[in-house]
matplotlib code that plots the C-alpha trace (Angstrom):
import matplotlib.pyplot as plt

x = [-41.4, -40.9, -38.9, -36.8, -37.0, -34.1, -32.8, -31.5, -30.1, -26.5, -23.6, -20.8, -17.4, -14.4, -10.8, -9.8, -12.1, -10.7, -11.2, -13.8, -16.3, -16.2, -19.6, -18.4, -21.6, -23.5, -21.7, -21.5, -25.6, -25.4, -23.5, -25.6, -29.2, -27.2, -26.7, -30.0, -31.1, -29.0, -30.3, -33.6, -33.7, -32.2, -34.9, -38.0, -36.2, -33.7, -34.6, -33.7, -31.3, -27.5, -27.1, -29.0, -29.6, -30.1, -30.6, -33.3, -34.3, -33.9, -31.9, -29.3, -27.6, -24.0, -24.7, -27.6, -28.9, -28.9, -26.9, -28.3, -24.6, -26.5, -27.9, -24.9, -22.2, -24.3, -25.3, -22.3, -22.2, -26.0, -25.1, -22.4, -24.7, -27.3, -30.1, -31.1, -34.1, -33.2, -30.4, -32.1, -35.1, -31.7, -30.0, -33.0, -33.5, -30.0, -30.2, -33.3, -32.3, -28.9, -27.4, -24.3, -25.4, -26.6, -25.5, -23.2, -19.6, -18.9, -15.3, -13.2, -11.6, -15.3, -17.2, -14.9, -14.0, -17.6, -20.0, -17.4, -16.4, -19.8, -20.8, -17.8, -17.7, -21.2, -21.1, -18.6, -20.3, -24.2, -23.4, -25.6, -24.5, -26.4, -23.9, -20.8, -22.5, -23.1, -19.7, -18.3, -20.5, -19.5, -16.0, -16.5, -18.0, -14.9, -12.2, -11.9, -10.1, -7.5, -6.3, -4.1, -0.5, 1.0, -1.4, -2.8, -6.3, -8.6, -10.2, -14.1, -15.5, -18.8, -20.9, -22.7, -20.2, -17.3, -15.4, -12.8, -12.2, -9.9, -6.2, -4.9, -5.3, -3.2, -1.5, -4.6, -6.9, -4.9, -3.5, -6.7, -7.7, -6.5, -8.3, -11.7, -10.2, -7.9, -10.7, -13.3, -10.3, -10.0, -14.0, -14.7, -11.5, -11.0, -7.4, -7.7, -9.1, -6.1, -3.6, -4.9, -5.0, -1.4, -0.3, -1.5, 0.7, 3.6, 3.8, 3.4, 6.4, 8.5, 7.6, 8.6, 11.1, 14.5, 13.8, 11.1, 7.8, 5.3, 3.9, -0.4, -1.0, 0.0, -0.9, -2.0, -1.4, 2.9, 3.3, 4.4, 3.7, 1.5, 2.1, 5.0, 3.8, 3.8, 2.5, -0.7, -4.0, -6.2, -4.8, -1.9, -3.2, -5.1, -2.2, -0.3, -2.7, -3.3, 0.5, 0.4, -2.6, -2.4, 1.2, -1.3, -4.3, -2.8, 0.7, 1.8, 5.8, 5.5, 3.3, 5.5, 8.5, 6.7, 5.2, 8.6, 10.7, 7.5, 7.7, 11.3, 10.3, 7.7, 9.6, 12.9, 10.9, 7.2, 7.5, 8.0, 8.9, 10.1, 8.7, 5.3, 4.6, 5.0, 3.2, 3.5, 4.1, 4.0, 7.1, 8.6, 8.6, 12.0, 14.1, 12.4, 12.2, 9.2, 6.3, 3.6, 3.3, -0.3, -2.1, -5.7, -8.9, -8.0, -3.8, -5.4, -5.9, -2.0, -1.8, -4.2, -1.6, 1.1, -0.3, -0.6, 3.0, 3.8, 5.1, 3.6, 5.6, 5.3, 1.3, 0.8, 2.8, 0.8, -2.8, -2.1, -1.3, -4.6, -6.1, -5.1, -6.2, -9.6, -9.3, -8.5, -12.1, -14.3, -14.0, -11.4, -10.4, -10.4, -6.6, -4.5, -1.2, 0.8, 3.4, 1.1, -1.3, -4.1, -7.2, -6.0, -9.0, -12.1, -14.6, -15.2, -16.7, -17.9, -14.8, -14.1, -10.1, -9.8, -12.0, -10.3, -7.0, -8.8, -10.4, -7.0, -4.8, -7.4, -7.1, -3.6, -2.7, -6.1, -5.6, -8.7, -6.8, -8.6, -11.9, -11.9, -11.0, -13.9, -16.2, -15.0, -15.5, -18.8, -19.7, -18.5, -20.4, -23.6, -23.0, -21.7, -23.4, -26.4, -29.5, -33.2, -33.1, -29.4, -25.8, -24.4, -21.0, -19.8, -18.1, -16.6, -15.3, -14.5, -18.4, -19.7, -22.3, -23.5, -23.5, -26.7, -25.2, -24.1, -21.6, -22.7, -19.5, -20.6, -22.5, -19.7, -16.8, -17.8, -20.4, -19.0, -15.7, -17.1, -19.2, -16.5, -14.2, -17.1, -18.5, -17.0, -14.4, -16.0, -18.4, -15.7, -12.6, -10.1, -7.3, -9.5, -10.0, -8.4, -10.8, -10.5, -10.3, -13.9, -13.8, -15.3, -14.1, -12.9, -12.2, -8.6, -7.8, -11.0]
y = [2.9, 0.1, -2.9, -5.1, -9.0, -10.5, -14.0, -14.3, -17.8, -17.6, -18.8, -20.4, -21.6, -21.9, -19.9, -23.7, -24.9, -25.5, -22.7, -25.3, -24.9, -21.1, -20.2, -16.4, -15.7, -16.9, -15.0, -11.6, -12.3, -12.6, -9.5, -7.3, -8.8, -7.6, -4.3, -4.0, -5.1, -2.1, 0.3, -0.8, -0.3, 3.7, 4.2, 3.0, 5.0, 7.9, 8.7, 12.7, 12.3, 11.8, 8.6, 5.7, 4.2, 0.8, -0.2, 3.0, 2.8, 6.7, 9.4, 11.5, 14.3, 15.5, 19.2, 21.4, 20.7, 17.2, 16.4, 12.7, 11.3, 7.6, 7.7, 9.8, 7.5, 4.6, 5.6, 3.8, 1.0, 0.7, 1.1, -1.3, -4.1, -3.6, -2.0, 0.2, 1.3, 2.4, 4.0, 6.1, 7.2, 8.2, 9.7, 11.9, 12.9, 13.9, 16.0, 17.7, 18.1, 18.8, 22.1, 23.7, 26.8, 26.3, 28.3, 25.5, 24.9, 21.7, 19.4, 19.9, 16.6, 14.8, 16.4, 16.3, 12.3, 11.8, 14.5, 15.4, 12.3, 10.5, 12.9, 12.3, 9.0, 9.4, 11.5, 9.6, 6.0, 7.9, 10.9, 13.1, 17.0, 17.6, 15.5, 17.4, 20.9, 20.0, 18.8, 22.1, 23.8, 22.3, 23.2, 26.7, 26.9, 25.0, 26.8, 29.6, 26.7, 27.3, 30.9, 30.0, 30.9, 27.9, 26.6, 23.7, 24.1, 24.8, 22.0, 23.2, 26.3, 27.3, 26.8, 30.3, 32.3, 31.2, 31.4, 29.0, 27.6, 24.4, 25.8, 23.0, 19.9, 16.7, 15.2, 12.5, 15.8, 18.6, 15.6, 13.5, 16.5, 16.0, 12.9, 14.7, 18.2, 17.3, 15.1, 18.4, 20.5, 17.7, 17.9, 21.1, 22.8, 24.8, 24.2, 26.4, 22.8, 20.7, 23.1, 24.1, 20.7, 19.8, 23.4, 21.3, 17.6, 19.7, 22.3, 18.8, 17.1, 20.4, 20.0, 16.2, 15.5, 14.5, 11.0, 11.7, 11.1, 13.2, 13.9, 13.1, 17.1, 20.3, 24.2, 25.8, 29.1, 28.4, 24.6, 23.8, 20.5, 19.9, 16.0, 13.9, 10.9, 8.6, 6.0, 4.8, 5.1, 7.8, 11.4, 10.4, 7.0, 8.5, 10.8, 8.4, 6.8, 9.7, 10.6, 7.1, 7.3, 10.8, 9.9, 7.1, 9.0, 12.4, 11.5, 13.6, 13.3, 15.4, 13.2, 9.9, 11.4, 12.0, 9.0, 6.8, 8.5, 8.1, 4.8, 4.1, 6.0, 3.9, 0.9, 2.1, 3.7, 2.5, -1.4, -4.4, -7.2, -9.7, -12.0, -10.3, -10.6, -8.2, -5.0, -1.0, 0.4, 4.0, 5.8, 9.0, 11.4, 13.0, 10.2, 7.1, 5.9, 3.0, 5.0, 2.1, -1.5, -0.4, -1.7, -1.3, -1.4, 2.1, 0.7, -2.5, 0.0, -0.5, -3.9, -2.4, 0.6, -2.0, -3.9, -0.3, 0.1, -3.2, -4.4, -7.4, -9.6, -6.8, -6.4, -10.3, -10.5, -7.4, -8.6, -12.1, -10.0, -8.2, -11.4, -12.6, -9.6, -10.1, -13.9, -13.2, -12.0, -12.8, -9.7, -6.5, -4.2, 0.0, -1.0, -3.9, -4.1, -6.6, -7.1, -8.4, -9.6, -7.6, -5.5, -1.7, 0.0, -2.6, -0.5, -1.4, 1.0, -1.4, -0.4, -1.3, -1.5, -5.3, -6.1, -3.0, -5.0, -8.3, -6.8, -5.5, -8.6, -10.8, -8.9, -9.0, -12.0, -14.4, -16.1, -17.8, -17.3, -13.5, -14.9, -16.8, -14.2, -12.3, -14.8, -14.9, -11.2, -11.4, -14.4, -11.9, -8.8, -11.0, -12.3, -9.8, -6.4, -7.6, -6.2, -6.6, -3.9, -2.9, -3.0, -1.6, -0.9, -2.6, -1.2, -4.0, -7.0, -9.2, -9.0, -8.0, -5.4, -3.2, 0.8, 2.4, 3.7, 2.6, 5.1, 6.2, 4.7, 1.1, 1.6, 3.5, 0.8, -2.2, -3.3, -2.0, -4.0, -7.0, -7.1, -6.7, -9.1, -11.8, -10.2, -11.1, -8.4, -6.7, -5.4, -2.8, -3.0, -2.8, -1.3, 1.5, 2.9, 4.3, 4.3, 7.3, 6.7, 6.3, 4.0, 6.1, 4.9, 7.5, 6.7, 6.7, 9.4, 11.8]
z = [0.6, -1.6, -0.4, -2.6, -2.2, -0.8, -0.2, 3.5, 3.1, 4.2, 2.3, 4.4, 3.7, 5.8, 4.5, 4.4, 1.4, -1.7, -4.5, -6.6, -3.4, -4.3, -6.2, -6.7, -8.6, -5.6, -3.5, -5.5, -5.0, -1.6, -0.7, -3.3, -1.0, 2.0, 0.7, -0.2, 3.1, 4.8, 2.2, 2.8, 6.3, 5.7, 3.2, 5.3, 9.3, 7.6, 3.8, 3.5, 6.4, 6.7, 8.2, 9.6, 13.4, 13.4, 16.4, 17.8, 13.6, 13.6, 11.5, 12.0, 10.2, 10.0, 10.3, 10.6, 6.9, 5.4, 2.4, 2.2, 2.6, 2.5, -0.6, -2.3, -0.9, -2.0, -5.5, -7.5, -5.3, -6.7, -10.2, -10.1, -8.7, -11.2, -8.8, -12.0, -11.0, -7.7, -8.8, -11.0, -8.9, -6.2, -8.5, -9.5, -6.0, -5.2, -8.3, -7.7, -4.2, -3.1, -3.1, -1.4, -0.1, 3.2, 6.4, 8.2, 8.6, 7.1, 7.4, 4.1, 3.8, 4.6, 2.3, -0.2, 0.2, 0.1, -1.4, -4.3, -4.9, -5.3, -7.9, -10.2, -10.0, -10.7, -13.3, -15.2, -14.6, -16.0, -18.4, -15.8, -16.2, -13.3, -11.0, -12.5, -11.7, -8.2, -7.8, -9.2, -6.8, -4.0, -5.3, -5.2, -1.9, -0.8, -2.0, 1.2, 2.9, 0.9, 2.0, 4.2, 4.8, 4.0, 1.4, 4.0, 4.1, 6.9, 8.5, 8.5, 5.7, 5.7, 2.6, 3.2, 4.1, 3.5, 7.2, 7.4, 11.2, 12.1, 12.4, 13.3, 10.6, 9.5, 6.3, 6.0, 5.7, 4.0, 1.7, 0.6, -2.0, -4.7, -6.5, -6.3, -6.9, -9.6, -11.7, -11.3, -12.5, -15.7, -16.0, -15.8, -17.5, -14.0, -13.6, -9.6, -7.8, -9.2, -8.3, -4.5, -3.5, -5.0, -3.4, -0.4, -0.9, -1.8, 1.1, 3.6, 1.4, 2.1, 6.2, 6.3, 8.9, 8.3, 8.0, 5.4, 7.9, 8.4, 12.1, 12.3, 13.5, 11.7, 12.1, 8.9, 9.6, 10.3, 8.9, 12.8, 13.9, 16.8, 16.8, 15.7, 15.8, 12.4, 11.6, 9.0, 10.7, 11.2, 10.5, 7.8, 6.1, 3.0, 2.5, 1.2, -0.7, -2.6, -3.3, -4.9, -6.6, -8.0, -9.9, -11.6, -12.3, -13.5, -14.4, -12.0, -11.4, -8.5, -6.7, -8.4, -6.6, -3.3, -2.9, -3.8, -1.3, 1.6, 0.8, 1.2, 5.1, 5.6, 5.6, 7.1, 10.1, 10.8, 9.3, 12.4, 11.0, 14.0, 15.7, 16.5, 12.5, 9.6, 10.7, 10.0, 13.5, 15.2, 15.5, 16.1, 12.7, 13.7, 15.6, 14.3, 17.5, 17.9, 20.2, 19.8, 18.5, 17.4, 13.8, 13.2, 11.0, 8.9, 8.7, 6.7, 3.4, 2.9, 1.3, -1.5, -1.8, -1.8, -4.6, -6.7, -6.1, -7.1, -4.2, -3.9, -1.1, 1.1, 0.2, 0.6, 3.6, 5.4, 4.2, 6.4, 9.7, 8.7, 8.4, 11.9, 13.2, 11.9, 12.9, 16.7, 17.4, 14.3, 13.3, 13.8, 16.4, 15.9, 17.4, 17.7, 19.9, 17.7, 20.2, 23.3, 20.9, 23.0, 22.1, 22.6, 21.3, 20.7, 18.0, 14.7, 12.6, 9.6, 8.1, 4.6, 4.1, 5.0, 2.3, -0.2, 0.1, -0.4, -3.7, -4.8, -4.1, -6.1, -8.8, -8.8, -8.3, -9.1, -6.0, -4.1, -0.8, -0.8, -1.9, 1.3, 3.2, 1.4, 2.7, 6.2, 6.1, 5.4, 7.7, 10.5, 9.5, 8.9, 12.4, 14.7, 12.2, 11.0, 12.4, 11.5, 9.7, 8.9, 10.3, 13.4, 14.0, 17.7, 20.3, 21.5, 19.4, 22.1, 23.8, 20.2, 22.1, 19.2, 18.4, 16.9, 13.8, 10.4, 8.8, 5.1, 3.9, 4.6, 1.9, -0.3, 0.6, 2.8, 0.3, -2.4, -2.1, -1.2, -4.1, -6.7, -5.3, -5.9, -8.9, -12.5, -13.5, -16.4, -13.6, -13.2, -15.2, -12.2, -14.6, -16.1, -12.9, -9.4, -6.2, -4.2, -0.5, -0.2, -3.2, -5.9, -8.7, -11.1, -14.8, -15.8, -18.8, -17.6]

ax = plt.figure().add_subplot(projection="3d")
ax.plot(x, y, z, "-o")
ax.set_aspect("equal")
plt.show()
């Protein structure tokens, strides 16, 4: 398959250079050849596969039949950079190809984060009808999850069938719905996907604990919860981000009123500030009580959500603990004990939220302090990720010994986010548009 031409020469500055060194435009360039290098090398090893080994240069798939999660989750990024041409042949392929029909059990929250999402954002940014059916589709074939005694959905549904397995889910799952379903329910004039998925934020608000936290495990069957651990990493983090973002993008009071008293839990109960540094901690959802001193890749989304909420002290204070994270090893951890200052669990996926906040503080406030960060971001991926033909994530960041596989959503946020924090703003109007959690951007008013 055909190869672009891209230039490998590497742009360097330190976070110490002065804002006129900047060449954004050079920049923007640089990150766009990357991302065409990465989507090269899933073209020539994986093309009509899920996802990409760089290392072996070999496919894999998510489930028994491909949905091409590469190319989906990397369409808009492509249109937003400009790769027309590309874009349009993938886009062509995705719609002459994809269906949701097939015989396997797939996870809710997954496919929905990325198939759904994809093809709205799609569909809005092209016009294509043939994007918005699939997406309603995939709606349908979804909705079993949903009959459920509390209104939680099941974790896994097959596509054929519809038998629902997964009893026991978590806010960040059941909770991370309603962007996609609510924008196919304001699409398609099917108001059944907006109100499932709010039946699903408003049954975890009636759970909350005393102290207004959610726990990161909950039975869908009896709203019991299995785990009462909070905090903002994996199994809660986009639950939050989605009350927030769902008052914005719907008007939704409900959701307005949810996500302003979570806050006011948040940083009553989970935020550190001492002399370990300004961090969102783990604590207990019921007694408050601090169980970990733990901060990693996926908690560095919250600056970004910060900034949406206007909080900007807070958001500007969190993204430099981010930054010193990153800074520690060259790149950052899976988790990060704050208090020892010690590598708890060394992974790094190629995960985008360090550069999402980045995005979303520049834009907020114009200042070059997050362009620099940008570029230090980059400097470490093109020097601990970069493969001949790809990225790998690591599973280690202190011996920087790589992991044949790079996630779909590299393409969908890591890329993506870099790109627009170089690229000039008209690229994509930052105030016409909320991302969803695996930045899709979705068009205000749809």
């Amino acid at each position: 398959m055909r190869k672009f031409l891209v230039c490998l020469s590497v742009v360097c500055f330190s976070l110490s250079a002065g804002a006129q060194q900047l060449d954004t435009r050079l920049l923007a360039e640089k990150v766009r050849s990357e991302f065409v290098h990465a989507w090269n090398g899933y073209k020539k090893y994986a093309w009509g596969y899920d996802g990409y080994r760089p290392l072996s240069k070999t496919a894999y798939n998510w489930n028994t039949t491909p949905m091409y999660l590469t190319a989906l989750e990397a369409l808009d990024t492509m249109t937003l950079m400009g790769l027309t041409e590309e874009a349009d042949s993938t886009r062509e392929f995705l719609a002459t190809h994809l269906k949701f029909d097939s015989d396997q059990s797939v996870d809710v929250f997954e496919i929905t984060i990325r198939a759904m999402g994809s093809l709205l954002s799609n569909y809005e940014l092209t016009g294509d009808t043939r994007l918005l059916n699939l997406a309603d589709s995939l709606g349908t074939h979804l909705l079993p999850a949903f009959i459920t005694g509390s209104g939680l959905p099941y974790r896994m549904v097959n596509l054929k069938t519809g038998a629902v397995s997964g009893q026991v889910t978590n806010p960040g799952e059941a909770g991370t719905l309603l962007l996609e379903f609510g924008t196919l329910s304001m699409l398609t004039g099917k108001p059944k996907y907006y109100n499932h998925a709010k039946i699903a934020l408003l049954q975890l608000y009636d759970v909350r604990s005393p102290l207004g936290l959610v726990g990161d495990a909950i039975d869908v069957t009896t709203s019991e919860w299995k785990s009462t651990d909070s905090h903002l990493s994996a199994c809660i983090d986009s639950y939050y981000e989605y009350l927030l973002k769902a008052g914005i993008l719907f008007n939704d009071q409900d959701c307005q009123k949810m996500w302003t008293e979570a806050y006011a839990a948040i940083n009553a109960h989970l935020l550190d500030s001492s002399r370990a540094g300004f961090w969102y901690g783990h604590a207990n959802m019921n007694t408050g009580k601090r169980t970990k001193t733990w901060f990693g890749a996926l908690d560095a989304f919250f600056p970004a959500v910060q900034v949406l909420a206007g909080d900007l002290p807070r958001a500007k204070r969190l993204m430099n603990s981010c930054y010193a994270m990153w800074t520690k090893n060259g790149i950052e951890p899976e988790q990060y004990n704050y208090a020892t200052g010690l590598v708890e669990k060394p992974r790094y996926f190629l995960n985008p939220e360090i550069m999402e906040s980045a995005y979303y503080l520049y834009r907020a406030t114009g200042d070059s302090l997050y362009l620099r960060m940008g570029v230090s971001f980059l400097e470490g991926l093109m020097t601990y990720c970069r493969t001949d033909e790809g990225y790998a994530e690591l599973n280690n960041v202190i011996t920087k010994e790589k992991m044949d596989r790079m996630e779909p959503y590299f393409m969908a946020e890591t890329m993506k986010y870099l790109y627009l924090l170089f690229a000039p703003p008209e690229t994509l109007p930052f105030e016409k548009v909320i991302f969803t959690t695996e930045a899709h951007p979705l068009q205000k008013g749809s």
